[in-house]
mmCIF file of the C-alpha atoms, coordinates in Angstrom:
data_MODEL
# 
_entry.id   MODEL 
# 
loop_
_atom_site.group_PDB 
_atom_site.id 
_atom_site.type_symbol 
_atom_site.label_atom_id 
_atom_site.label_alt_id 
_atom_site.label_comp_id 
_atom_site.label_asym_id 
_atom_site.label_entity_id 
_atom_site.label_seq_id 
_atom_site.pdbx_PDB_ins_code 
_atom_site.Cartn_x 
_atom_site.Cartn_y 
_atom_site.Cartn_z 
_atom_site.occupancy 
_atom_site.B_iso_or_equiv 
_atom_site.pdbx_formal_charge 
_atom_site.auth_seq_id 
_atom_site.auth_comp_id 
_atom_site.auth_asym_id 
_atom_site.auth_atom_id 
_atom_site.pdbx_PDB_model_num 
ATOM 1  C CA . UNK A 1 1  ? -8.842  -11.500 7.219   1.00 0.00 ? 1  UNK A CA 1 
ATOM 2  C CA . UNK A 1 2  ? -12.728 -11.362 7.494   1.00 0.00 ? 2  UNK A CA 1 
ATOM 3  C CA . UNK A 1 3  ? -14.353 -12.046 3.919   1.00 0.00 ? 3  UNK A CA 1 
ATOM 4  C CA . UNK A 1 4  ? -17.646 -9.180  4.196   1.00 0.00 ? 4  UNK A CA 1 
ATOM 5  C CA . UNK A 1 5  ? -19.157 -9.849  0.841   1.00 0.00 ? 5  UNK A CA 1 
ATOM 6  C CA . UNK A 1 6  ? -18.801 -12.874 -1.750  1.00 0.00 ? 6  UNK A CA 1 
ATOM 7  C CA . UNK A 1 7  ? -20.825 -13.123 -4.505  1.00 0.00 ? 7  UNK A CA 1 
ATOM 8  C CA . UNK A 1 8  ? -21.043 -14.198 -8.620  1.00 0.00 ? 8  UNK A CA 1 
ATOM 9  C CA . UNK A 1 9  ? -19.604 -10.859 -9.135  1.00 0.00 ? 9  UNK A CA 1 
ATOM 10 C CA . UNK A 1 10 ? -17.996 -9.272  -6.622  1.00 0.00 ? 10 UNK A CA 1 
ATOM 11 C CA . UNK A 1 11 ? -15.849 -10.395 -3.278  1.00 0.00 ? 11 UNK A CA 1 
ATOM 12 C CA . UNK A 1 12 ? -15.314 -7.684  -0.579  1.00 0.00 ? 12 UNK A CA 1 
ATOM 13 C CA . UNK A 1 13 ? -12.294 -9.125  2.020   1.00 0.00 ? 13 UNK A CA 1 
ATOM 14 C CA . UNK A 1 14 ? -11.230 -6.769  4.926   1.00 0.00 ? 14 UNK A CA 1 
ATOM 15 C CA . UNK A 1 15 ? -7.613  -7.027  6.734   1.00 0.00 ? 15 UNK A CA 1 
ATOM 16 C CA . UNK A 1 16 ? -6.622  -5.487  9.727   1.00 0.00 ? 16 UNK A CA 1 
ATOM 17 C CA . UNK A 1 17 ? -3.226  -5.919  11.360  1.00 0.00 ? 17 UNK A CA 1 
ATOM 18 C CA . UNK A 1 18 ? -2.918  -8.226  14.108  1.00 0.00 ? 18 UNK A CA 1 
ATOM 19 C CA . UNK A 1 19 ? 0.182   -7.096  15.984  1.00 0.00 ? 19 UNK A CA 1 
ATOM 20 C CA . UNK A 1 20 ? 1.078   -3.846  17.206  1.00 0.00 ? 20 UNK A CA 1 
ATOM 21 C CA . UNK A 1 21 ? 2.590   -0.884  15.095  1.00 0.00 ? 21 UNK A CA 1 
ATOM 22 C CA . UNK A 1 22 ? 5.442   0.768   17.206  1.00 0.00 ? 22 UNK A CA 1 
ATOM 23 C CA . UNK A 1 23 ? 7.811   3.653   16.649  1.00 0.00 ? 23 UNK A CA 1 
ATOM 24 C CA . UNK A 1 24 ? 9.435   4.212   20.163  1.00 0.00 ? 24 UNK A CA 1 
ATOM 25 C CA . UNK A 1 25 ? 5.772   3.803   21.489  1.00 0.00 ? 25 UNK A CA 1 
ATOM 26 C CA . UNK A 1 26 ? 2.840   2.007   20.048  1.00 0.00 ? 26 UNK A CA 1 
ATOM 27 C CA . UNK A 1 27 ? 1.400   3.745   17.166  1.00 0.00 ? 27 UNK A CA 1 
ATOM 28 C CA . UNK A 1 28 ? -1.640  1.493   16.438  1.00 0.00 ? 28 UNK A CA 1 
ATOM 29 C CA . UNK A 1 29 ? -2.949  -1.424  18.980  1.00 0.00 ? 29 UNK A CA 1 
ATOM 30 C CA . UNK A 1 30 ? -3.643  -4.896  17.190  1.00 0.00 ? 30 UNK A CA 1 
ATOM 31 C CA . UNK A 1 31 ? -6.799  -4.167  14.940  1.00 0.00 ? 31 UNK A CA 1 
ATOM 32 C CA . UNK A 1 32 ? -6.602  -1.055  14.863  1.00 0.00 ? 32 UNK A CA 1 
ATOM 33 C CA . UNK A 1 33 ? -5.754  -0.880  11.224  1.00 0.00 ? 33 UNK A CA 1 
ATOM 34 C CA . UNK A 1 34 ? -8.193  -2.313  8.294   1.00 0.00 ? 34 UNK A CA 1 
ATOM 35 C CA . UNK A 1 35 ? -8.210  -2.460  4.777   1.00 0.00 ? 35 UNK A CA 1 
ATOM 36 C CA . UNK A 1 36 ? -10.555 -3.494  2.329   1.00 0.00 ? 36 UNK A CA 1 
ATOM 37 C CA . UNK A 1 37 ? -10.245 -5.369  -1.131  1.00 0.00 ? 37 UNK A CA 1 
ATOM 38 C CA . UNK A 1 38 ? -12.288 -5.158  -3.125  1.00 0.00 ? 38 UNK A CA 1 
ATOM 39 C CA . UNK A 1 39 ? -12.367 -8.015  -6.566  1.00 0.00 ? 39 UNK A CA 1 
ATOM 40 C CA . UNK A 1 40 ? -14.976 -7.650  -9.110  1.00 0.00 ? 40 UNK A CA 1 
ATOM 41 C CA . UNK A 1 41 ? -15.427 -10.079 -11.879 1.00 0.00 ? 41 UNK A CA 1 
ATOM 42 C CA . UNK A 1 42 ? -14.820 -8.180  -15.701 1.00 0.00 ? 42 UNK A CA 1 
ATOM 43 C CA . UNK A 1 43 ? -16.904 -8.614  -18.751 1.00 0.00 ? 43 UNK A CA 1 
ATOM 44 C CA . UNK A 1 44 ? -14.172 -11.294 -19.694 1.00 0.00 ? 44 UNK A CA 1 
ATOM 45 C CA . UNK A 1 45 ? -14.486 -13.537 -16.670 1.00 0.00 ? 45 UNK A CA 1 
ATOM 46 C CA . UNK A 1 46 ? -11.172 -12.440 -15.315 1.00 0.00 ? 46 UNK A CA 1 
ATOM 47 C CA . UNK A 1 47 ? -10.887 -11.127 -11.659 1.00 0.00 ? 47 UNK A CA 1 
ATOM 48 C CA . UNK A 1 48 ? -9.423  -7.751  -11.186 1.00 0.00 ? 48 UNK A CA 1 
ATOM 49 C CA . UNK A 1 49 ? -9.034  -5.948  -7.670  1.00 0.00 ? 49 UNK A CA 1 
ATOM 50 C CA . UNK A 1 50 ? -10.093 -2.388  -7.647  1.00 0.00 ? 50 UNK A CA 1 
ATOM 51 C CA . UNK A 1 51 ? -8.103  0.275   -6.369  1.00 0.00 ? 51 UNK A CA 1 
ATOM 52 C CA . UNK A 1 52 ? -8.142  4.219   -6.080  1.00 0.00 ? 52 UNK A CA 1 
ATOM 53 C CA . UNK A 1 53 ? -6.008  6.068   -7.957  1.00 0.00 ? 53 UNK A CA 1 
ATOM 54 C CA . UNK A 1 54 ? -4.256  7.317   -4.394  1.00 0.00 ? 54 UNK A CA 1 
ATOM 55 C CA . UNK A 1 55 ? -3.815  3.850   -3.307  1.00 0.00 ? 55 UNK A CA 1 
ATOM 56 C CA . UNK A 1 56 ? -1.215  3.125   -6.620  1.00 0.00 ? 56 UNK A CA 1 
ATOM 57 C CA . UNK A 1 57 ? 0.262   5.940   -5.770  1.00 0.00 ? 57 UNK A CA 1 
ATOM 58 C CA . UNK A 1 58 ? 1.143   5.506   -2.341  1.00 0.00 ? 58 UNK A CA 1 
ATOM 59 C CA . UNK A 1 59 ? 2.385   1.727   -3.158  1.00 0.00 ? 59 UNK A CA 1 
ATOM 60 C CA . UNK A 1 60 ? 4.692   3.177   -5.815  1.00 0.00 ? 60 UNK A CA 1 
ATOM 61 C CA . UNK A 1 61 ? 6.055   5.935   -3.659  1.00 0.00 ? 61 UNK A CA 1 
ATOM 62 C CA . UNK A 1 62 ? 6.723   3.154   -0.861  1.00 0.00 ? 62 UNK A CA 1 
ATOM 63 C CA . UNK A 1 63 ? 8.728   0.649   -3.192  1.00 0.00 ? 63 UNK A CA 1 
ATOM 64 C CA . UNK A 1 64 ? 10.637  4.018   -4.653  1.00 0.00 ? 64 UNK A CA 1 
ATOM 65 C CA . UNK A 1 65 ? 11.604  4.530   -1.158  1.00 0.00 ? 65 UNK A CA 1 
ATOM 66 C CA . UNK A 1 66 ? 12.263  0.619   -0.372  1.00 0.00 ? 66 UNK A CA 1 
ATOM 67 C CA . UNK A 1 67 ? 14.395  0.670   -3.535  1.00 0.00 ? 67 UNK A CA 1 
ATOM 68 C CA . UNK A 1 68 ? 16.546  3.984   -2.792  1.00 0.00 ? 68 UNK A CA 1 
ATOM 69 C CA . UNK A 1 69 ? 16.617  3.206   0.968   1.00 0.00 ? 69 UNK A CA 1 
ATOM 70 C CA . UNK A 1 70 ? 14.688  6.580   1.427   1.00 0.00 ? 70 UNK A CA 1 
ATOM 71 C CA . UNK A 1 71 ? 13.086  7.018   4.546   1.00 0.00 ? 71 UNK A CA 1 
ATOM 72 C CA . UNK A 1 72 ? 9.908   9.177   5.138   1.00 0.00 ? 72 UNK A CA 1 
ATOM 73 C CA . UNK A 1 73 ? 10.260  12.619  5.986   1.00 0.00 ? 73 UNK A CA 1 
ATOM 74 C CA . UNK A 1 74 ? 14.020  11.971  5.430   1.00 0.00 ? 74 UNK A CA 1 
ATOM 75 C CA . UNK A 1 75 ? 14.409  15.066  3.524   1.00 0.00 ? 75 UNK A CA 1 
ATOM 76 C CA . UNK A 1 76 ? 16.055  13.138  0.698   1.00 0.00 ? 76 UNK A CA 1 
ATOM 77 C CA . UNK A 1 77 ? 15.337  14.749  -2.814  1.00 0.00 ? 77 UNK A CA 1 
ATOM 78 C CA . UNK A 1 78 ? 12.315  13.048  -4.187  1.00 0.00 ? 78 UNK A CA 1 
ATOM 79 C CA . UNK A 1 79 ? 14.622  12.526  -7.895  1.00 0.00 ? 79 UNK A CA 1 
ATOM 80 C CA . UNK A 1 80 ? 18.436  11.304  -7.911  1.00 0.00 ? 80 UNK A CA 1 
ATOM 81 C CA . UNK A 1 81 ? 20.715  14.708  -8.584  1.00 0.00 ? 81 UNK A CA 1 
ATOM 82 C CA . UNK A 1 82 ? 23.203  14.058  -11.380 1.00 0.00 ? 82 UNK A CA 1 
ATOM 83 C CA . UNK A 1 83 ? 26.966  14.893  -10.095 1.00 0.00 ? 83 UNK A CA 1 
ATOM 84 C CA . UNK A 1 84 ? 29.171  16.819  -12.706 1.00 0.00 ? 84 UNK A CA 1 
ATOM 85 C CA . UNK A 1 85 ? 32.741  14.924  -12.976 1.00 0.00 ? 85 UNK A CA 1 
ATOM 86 C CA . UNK A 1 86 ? 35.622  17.728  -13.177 1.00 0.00 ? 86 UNK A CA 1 
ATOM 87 C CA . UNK A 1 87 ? 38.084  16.985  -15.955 1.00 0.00 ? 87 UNK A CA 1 
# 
């Protein structure tokens, strides 16, 4: 974690991941992945981090998949599929 801009009104902190990705091979070397934060100080006082629109969606697709033990490219439907019962 490498802190790139801290000021009265805005602190700009970059990650990168410091062991290797693999998936039968290595995917991504140490470092080879960064992120940025970016926390801005509101009207209010109160710190909020800033995020794109794509970014909440991509965490809320990952804990749907955490929480239904979906996979990726799994090919499991996207909604749960209601079973009809027989009586």
């Amino acid at each position: 974690m490498h802190v790139l801009e801290a000021g009265p009104e805005r602190i700009v902190v970059e990650t990168q991941n410091v062991s290797a990705v693999r998936s039968l091979l290595t995917l991504f070397p140490p470092g080879a992945l960064r992120g940025a934060s970016f926390i801005e100080r509101q009207e209010t006082g109160v710190w909020l981090a800033t995020l794109s629109p794509a970014s909440y969606v991509n965490r809320a697709a990952a804990l749907y998949r955490h929480f239904h033990r979906r996979r990726p490219g799994s090919g499991a439907a996207a909604r749960p599929v209601a079973k009809e019962i027989d009586r």
